[in-house]
C-alpha positions as CSV (number, residue, x, y, z in Angstrom):
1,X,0.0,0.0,0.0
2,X,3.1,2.6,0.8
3,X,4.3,1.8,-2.5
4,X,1.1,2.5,-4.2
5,X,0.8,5.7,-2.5
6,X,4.4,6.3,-3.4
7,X,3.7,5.9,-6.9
8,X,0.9,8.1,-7.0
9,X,2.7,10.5,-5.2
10,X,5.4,10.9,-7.7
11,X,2.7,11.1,-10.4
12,X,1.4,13.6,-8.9
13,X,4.6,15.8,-8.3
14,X,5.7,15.0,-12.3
15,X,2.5,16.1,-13.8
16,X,3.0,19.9,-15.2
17,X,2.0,23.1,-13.7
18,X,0.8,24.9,-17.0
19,X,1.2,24.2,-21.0
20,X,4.7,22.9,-22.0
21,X,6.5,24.8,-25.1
22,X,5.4,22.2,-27.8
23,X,1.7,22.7,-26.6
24,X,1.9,26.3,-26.6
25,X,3.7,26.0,-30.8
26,X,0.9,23.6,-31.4
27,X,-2.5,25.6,-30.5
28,X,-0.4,28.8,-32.4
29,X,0.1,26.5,-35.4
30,X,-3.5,25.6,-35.5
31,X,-5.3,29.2,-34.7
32,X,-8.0,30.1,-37.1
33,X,-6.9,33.8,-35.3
34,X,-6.2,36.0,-38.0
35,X,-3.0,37.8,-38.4
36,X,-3.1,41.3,-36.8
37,X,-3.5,44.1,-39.9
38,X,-5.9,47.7,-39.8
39,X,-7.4,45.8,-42.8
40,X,-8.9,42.2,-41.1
41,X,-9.3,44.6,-37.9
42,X,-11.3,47.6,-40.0
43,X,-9.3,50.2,-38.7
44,X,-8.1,52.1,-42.1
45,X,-8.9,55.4,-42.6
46,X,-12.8,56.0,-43.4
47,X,-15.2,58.7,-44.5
48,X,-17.6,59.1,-41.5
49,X,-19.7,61.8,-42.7
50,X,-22.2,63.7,-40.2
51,X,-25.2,64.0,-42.0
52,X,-26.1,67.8,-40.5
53,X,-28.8,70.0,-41.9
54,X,-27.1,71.9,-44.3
55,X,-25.3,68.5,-45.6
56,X,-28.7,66.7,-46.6
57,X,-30.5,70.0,-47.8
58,X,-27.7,70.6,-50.0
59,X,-27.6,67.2,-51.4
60,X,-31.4,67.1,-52.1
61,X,-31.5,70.6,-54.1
62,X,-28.2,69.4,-56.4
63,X,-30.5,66.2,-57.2
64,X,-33.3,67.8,-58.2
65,X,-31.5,70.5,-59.5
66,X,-29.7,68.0,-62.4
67,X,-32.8,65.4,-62.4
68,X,-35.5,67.6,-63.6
69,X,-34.1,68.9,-66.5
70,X,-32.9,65.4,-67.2
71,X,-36.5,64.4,-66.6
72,X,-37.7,67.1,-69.1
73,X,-35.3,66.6,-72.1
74,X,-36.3,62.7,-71.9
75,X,-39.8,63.6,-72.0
76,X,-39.5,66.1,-75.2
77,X,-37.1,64.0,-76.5
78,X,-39.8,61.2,-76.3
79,X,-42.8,63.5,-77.3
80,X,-40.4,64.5,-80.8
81,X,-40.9,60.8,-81.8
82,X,-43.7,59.7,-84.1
83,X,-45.1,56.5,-84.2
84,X,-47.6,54.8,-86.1
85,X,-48.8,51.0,-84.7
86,X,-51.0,48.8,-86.6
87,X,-52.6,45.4,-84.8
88,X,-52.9,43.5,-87.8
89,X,-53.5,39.8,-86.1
90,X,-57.3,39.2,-85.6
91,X,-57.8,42.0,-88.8
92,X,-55.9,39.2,-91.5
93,X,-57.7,36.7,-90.8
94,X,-60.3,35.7,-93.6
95,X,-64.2,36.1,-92.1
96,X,-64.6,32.2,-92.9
97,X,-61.8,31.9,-90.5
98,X,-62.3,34.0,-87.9
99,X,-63.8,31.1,-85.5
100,X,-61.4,28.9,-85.8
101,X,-58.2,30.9,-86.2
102,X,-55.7,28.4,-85.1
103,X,-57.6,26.4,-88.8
104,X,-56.5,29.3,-90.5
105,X,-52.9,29.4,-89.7
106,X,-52.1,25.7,-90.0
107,X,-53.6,24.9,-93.4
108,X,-51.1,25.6,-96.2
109,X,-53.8,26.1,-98.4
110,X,-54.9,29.4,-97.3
111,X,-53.9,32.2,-98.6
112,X,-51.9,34.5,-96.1
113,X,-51.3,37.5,-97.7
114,X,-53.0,40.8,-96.1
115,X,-52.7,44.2,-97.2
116,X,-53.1,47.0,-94.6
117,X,-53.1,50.8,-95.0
118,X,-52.3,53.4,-92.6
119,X,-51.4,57.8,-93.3
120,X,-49.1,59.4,-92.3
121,X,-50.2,62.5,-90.0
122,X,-46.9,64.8,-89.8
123,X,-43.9,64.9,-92.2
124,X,-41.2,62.4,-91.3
125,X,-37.7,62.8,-92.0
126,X,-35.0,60.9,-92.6
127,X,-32.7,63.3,-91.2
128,X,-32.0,65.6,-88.2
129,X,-28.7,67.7,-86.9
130,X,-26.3,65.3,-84.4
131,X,-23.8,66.8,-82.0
132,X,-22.0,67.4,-83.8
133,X,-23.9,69.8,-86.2
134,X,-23.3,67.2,-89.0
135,X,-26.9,65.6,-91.2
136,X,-26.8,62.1,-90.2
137,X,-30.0,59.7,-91.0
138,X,-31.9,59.5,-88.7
139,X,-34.5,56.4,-90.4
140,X,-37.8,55.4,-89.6
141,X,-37.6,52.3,-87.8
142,X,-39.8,49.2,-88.7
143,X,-40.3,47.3,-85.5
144,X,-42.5,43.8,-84.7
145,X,-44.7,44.1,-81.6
146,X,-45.7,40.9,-80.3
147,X,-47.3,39.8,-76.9
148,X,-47.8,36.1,-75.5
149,X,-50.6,35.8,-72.7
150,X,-49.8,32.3,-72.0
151,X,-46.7,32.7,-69.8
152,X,-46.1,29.8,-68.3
153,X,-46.1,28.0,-71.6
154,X,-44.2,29.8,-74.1
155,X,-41.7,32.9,-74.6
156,X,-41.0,33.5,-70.7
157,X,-41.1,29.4,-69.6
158,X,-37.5,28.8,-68.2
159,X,-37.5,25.8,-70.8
160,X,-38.0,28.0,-73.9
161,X,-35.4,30.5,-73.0
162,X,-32.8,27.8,-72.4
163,X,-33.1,26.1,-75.2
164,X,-30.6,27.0,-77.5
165,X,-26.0,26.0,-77.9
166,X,-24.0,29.4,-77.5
167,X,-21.1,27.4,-78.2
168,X,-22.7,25.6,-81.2
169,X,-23.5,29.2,-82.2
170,X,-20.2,30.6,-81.5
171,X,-18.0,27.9,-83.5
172,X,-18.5,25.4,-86.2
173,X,-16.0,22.9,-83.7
174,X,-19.0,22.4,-81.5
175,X,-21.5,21.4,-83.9
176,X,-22.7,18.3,-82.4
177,X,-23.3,20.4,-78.9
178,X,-26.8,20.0,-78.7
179,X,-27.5,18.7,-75.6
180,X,-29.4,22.0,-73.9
181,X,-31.3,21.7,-77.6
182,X,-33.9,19.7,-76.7
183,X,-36.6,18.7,-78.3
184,X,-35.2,20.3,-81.1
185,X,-31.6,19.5,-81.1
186,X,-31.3,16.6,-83.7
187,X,-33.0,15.1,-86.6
188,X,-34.8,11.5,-86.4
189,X,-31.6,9.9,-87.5
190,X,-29.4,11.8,-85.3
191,X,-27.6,14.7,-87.5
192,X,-27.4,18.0,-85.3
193,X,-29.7,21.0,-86.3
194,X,-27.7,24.0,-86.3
195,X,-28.8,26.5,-84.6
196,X,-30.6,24.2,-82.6
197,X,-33.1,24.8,-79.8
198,X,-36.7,26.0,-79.7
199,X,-35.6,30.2,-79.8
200,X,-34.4,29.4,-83.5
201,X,-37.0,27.1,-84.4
202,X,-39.5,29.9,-83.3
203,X,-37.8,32.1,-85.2
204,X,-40.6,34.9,-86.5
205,X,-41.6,34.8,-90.4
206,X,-44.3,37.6,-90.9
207,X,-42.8,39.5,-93.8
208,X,-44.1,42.8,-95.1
209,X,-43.6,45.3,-98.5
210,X,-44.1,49.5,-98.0
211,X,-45.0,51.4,-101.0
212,X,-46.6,54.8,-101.1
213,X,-48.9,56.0,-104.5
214,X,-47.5,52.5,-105.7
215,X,-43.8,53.1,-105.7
216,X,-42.1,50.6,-103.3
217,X,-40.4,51.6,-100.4
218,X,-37.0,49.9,-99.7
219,X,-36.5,48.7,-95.8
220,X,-33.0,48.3,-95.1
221,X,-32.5,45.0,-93.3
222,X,-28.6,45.7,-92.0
223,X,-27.0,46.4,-89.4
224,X,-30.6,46.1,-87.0
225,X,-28.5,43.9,-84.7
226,X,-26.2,44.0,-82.2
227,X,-22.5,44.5,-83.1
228,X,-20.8,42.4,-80.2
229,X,-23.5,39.6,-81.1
230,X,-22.3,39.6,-84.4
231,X,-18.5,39.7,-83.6
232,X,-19.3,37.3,-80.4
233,X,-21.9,35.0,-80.4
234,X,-22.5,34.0,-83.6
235,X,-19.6,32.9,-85.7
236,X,-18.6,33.5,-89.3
237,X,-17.7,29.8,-90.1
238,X,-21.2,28.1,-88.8
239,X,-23.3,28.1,-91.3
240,X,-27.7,26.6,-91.3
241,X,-27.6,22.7,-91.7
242,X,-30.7,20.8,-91.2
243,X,-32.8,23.4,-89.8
244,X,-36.6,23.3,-90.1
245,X,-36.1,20.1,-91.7
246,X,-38.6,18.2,-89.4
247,X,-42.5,17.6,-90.1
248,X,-43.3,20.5,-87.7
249,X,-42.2,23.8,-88.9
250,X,-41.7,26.4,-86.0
251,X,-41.2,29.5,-87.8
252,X,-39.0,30.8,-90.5
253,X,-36.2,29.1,-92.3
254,X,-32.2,30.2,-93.1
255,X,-30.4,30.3,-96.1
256,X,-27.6,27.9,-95.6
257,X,-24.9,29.6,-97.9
258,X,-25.2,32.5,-95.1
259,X,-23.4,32.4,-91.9
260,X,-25.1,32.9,-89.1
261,X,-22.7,36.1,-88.2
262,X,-25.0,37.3,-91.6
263,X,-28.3,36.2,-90.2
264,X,-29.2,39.4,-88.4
265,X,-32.8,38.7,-88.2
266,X,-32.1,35.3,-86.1
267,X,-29.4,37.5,-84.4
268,X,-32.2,39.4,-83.6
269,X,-34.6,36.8,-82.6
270,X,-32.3,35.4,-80.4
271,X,-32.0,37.8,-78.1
272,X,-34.9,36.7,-75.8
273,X,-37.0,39.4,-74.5
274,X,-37.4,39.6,-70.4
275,X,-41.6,40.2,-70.5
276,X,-44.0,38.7,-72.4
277,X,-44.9,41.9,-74.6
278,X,-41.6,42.6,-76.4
279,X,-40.6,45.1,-79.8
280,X,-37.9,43.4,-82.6
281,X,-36.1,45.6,-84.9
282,X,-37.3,44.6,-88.2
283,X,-35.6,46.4,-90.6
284,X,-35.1,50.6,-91.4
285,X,-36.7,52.9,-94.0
286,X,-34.2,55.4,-94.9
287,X,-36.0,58.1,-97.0
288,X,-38.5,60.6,-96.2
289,X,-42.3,60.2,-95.6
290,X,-44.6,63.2,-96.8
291,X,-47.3,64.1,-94.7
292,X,-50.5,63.2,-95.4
293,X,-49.8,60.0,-97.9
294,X,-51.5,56.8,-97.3
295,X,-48.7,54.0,-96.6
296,X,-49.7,50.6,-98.2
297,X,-48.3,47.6,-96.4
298,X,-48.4,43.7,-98.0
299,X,-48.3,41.4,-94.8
300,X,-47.6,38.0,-94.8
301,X,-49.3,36.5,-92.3
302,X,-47.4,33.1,-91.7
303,X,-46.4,33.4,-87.9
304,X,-48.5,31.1,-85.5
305,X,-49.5,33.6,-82.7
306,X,-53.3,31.8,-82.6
307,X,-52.1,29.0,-80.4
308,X,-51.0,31.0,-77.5
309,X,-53.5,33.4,-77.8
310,X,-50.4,36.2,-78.5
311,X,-50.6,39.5,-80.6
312,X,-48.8,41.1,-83.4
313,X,-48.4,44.6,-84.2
314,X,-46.2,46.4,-86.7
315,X,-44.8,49.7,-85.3
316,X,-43.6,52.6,-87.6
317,X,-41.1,54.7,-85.7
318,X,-39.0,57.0,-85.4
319,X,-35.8,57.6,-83.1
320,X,-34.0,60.9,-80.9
321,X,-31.0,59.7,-78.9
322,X,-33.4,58.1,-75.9
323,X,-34.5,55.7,-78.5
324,X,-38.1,55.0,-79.7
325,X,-41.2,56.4,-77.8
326,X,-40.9,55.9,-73.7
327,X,-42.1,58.4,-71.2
328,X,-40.9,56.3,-68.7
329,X,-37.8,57.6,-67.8
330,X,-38.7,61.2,-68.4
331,X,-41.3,60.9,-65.6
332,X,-38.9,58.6,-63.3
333,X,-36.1,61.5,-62.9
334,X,-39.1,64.3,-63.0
335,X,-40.6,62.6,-60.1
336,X,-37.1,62.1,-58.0
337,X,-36.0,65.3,-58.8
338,X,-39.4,66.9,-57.8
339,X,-39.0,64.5,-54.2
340,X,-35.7,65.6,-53.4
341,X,-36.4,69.3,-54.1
342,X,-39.6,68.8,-51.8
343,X,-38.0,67.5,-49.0
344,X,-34.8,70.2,-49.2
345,X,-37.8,73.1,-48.7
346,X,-39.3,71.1,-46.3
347,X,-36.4,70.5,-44.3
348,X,-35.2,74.1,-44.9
349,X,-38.7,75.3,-43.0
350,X,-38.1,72.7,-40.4
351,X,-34.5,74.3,-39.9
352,X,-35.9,77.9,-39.7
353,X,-39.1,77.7,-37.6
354,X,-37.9,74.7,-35.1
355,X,-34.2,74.5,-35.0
356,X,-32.5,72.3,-33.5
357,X,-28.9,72.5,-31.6
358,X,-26.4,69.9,-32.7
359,X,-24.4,67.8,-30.6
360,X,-20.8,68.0,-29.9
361,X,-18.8,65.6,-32.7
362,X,-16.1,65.1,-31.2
363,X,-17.9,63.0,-28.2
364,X,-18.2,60.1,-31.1
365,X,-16.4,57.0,-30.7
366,X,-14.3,57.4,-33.8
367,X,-13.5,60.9,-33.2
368,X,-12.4,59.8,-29.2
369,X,-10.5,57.3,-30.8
370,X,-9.0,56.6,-34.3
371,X,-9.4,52.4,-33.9
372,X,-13.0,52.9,-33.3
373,X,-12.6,51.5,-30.0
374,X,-14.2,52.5,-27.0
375,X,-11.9,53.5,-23.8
């Protein structure tokens, strides 16, 4: 028993009074700590300003100050533009037809051709000064309105806007990448469709022909598309193959000698639009339209809106440098502008008639100290 009690007595006494050196390496070694810097500790330098009276009444009038007349330059800007839209959907449809329009579309037999006329109310030209003081054209801009009321089924379903190869777009290597294609992504035996995907099967095939007092009107179908799609996405050595070749035609067909760098109407297409009523640059009339003059338009009528309960419209525009016709914005800075120079004269009258001392800046905990830590 003494030696037992020996033994536990010495094991006792050898046992250490606090952590040995290699312990106290270890536990630094393994710290998740990070190393000491004013950067991890977010003590740099810092812009703390005090937002005082005269701070945020002056900050309120420079906004409106520079908004409003931002506001009303949009909104003249937008007012200068003249536009002309023509529903022409429900109007082409033949009266033999007009119960069952979905018939109408899908029978091959049926004549689709329409012809709609519209006047012009105010002279449009095909010129106006730039910034430069220079004439630069200025065209009327032939735009496709379209809306889809089903949305869950077509333009805006997450299936629809994924289908479609960027790479198989971009490079004639990746032809046979097809696989985000589906359903249309290869033939029945098994050759890629290129471009493949249901975007480019749906792409839009209404076609129409201007002429005024009989005389056709050329629309200038170049350069309506992006430049860095062009130069980017679609790529000068891929070229149609096998497209719309299937028993169920989606919408318009390619010319397969044409790259699809060339194709700026599927360039165009392509594109997807983010709500389900959307406007596509069709094409541009570059010559002057007399007031008064009754515009004659030949429509084909081949694009399936029927079956979705969708619209079309053709829109006759012109541009200023906001773009087409959008009040939008104009009223968007008119009304922030107006805000912030309400609130600078109300705060101004709160200021004069009810004042209110300030408190002493240099009791904050950044001015007391530099760290930002409290003493």
């Amino acid at each position: 028993m003494a030696k037992g009690a020996s033994s536990g007595s010495s094991s006792l006494s050898s046992s250490p009074q606090g952590p040995s050196p290699d312990n106290n390496s270890f536990s630094k070694k393994n710290s998740k700590r990070p190393k000491y810097s004013k950067f991890t500790q977010q003590e740099l330098p810092a812009c703390k300003p005090i937002l005082t009276p005269g701070l945020v009444i002056t900050t309120f009038i420079v906004v409106g100050i520079l908004f409003i007349p931002i506001g009303l330059s949009s909104l003249f800007a937008s007012e200068r533009v003249v536009q002309i839209v023509d529903q022409y959907d429900k109007d082409c449809v033949p009266p033999n037809f007009k119960n069952n329009e979905l018939a109408y579309i899908q029978d091959p037999t049926v004549k689709k051709t329409c012809t709609r006329s519209f006047m012009v109310g105010v002279f449009i030209a095909s010129f106006a000064f730039n910034f430069n003081n220079n004439l630069s054209s200025v065209p009327v801009v032939v735009m496709r309105n379209m809306s889809f009321a089903e949305l869950d089924e077509w333009k805006s379903s997450f299936s629809y806007v994924k289908s479609r190869s960027d790479a198989q777009l971009r490079s004639k290597a990746s032809e046979g990448v097809t696989k985000t294609c589906d359903p249309e992504g290869v033939t029945s035996d098994g050759r890629p469709i290129v471009p493949c995907g249901l975007i480019a099967w749906s792409l839009f095939n209404d076609t129409y022909d201007f002429s005024v007092n009989d005389k056709a009107i050329d629309v200038t179908k170049t350069n309506i598309a992006w430049k860095s799609d062009q130069e980017r996405k679609f790529g000068a050595d891929v070229f149609p193959k096998n497209f719309q070749s299937g028993s169920l035609i989606g919408g318009g067909k390619l010319n397969e000698s044409i790259p699809l760098s060339e194709q700026e109407d599927l360039i165009v297409w392509m594109r997807t639009a983010a709500l389900p009523t959307f406007r596509k640059l069709y094409g541009r009339i570059e010559q002057d339209l007399q007031p008064n003059v009754q515009i004659n338009v030949v429509i084909e009528n081949n694009y399936n809106t029927y079956s979705f309960g969708g619209g079309k419209r053709l829109v006759l525009s012109t541009t200023t440098w906001i773009g087409g016709k959008n009040d939008f914005l104009g009223y968007a800075y008119l009304t922030i502008g107006g805000l912030c120079l309400f609130l600078a004269i109300t705060s101004i009258l709160v200021y004069v008639i009810k004042p209110r001392p300030l408190g002493d800046p240099s009791y904050l905990s950044w001015n007391r100290n530099p760290a930002g830590h409290l003493n």
